[in-house]
N, C-alpha and C positions, 0 to 999 in steps of 0.2 A: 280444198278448192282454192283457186287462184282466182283474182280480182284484176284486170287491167282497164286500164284509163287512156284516151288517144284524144287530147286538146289541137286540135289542129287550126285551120286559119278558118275555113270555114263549117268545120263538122269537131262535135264530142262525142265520142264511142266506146263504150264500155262491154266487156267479153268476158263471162265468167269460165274459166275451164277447173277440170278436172286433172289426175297427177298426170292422164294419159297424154294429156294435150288437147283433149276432147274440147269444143264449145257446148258449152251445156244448154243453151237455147235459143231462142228468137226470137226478138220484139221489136218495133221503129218505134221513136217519139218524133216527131218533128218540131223545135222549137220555136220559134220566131221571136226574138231579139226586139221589140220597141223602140223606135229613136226619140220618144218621149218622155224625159223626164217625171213628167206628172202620173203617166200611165202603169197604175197599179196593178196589173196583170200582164208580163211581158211576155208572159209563154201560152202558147196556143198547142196544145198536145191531142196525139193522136195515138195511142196505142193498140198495134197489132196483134191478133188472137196467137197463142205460140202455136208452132207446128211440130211434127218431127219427122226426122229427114233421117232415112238410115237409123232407125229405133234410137238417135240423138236429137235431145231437145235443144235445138242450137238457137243462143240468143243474140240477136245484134239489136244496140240501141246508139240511133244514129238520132244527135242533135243539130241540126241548122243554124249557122250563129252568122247572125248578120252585124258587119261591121258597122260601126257609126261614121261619118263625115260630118264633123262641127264645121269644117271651114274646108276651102278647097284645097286638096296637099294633103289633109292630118286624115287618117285614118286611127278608128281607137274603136278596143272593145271593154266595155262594163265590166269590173270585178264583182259586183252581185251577179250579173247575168251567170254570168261564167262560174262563179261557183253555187248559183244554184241549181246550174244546170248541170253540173258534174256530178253532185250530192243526188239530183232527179237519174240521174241512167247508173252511178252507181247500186242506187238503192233498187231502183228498178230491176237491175242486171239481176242481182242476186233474188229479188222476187222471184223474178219467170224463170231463173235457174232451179226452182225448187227446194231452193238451202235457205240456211240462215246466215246472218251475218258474222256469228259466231266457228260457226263453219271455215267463212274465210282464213286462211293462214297467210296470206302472204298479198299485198298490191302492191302493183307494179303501173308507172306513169308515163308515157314518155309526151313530150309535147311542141308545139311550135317555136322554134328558134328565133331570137330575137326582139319579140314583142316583150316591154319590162311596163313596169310600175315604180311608185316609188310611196314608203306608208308608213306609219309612227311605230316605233318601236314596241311602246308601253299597250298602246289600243289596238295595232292591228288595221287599224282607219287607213287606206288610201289618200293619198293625197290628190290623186287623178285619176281619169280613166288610162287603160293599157293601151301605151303607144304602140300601134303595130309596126310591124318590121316593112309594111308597106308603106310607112308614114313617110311623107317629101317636106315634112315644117322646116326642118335642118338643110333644107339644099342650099342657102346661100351660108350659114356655119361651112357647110364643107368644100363649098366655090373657096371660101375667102382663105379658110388654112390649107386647102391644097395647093395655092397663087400666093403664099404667105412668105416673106422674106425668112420666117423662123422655120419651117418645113424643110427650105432649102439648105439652111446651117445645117440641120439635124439631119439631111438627107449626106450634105459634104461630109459633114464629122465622121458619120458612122461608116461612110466611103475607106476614110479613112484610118481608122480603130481596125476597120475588116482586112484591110491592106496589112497593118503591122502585126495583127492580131490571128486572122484567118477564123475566129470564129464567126459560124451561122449567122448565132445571133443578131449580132453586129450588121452581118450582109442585109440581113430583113429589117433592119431598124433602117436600114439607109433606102429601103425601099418601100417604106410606108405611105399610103395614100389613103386619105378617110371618105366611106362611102355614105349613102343616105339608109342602107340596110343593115352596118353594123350601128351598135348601140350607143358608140362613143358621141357623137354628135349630138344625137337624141337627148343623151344625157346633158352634156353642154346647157343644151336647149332648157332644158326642163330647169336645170342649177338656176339658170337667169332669169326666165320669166316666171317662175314659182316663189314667192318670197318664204310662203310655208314650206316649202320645201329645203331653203338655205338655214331657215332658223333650224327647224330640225335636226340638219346638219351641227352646225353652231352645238343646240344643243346635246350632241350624243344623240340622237333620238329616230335617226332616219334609214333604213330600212331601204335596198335598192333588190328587186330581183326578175328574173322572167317568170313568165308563167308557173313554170316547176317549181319555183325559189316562193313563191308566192301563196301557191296550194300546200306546197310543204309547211309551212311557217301556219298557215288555218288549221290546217288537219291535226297538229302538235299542238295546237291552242298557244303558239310563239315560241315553244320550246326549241325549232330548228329552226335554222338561218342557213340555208347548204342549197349547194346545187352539183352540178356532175360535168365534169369535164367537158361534155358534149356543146354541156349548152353554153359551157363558160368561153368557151373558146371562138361561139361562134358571135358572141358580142363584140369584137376586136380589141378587146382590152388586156385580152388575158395573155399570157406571155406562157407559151407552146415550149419555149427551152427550158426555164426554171419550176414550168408547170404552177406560176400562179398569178396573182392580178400585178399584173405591168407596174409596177413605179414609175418606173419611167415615163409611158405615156399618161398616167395619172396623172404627176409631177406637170408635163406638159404643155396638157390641158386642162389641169386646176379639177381634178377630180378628188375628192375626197376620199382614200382607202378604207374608213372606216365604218362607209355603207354598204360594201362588197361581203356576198355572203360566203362562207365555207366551201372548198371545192370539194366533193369525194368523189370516188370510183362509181361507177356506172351502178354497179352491183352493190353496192354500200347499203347497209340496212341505216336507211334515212329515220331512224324513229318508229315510234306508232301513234296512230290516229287516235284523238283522244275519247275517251266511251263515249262520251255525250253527244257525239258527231253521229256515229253508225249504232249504238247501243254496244258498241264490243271494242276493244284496243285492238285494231290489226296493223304487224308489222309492214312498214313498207319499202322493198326490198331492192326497189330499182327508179330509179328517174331517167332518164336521156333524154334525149331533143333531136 
């Protein structure tokens, strides 16, 4: 049996199949997300009798994840929420599937793009809640370097590099513009008004990733640091011609390379889950975004 995982912006959903491609059963959870800190029961669940449809027991477990608004602009969702709500429908999935978790061979993730965190190397500890990709904190960061005297140099130079040069790259570096949905700003943001987050830095110690990068690094108990081209690429950081994190706009924008995690192939066996998570090591086969 196969395990998959679907983090999206507003629903988490977990689907156990079979080698057929089968869905192996049916269940809703409904979550509800908390905007209270204090509030020690954030999930309100409701679980549906399974059914079967066409002598398959087909399972859907759909979570509700309600984003937070600290302030007007920031949207952000909870890294406990979210993974306890992943651990609640995967374990559930494979319940009403009628298997064990030992059954499982293979998970498979893919998740919403964009939305990051940033958390200690050694502990695993967030440093924040997860800036979503709908987050507006950064819209005056990306007013002022889009209108920036240094944008324009870097947009002329590489005008011209592409003129002698003729390669791609070059042409896209002379046509960069930063948005409030790619990551790069966001990050900016978070470098300057987080001082725990510049020490960690400082110290070796800091940890950047999106959601995938995130669940992978729990699930390995910190063993992975890796994420998949999909998602890496849609952070705007990542550099599409060399196939890996920009220097350049690193260099920049004053980002530090050595909080960026490992790219791999879409298909790449990311690890496995460590026993103590599921009761069983399952290899995990696939991440996208």
């Amino acid at each position: 049996f196969m395990l998959s995982a679907d983090i999206g912006t507003t629903s988490i959903r977990c689907h156990v199949y079979d080698k057929g491609a089968n869905i192996r059963g049916s269940c809703t959870t409904k979550v509800l997300i908390s905007h209270s800190t204090t509030d020690t029961n954030p999930f309100l669940c409701n679980i549906c009798l399974n059914r079967v449809t066409v002598g398959i027991l087909m399972l859907i477990i759909f979570l509700q994840v309600v984003p937070l608004y600290p302030k007007v602009g920031y949207v952000e969702m909870n890294p406990d929420a979210i993974w306890k709500g992943f651990i609640s429908v995967a374990k559930g999935a494979v319940q009403d599937a009628g298997v064990q978790m030992h059954q499982i061979e293979a998970l498979g993730i893919s998740t919403q793009r964009g939305t990051f965190t940033t958390w200690d190397r050694k502990t695993g500890d967030t440093f924040h809640n997860f800036i979503s990709w709908q987050d507006q904190r950064a819209t005056d960061l990306v007013k002022s370097w889009n209108r920036s005297c240094t944008l324009k140099v870097v947009h002329g130079l590489m005008k011209l590099v592409y003129f002698l040069s003729r390669q791609n790259r070059c042409l896209a570096a002379s046509l960069i513009v930063f948005t409030t949905q790619h990551v790069t700003m966001r990050l900016v943001w978070v470098l300057t008004h987080y001082k725990q987050v510049r020490q960690a830095v400082a110290d070796g110690n800091c940890c950047f990733g999106t959601i995938d990068t995130w669940l992978l690094f729990k699930l390995t108990k910190g063993r992975v640091h890796a994420t998949d081209y999909s998602n890496a690429s849609s952070t705007g950081i990542f550099d599409s011609y060399q196939m890996c994190w920009s220097q350049f706009l690193c260099s920049l924008v004053s980002l530090p390379l050595s909080i960026f995690p490992k790219v791999e192939d879409t298909g790449n066996e990311f690890g496995c889950t460590d026993p103590s998570i599921f009761g069983a090591s399952i290899p995990i086969m696939s991440v996208v975004g």
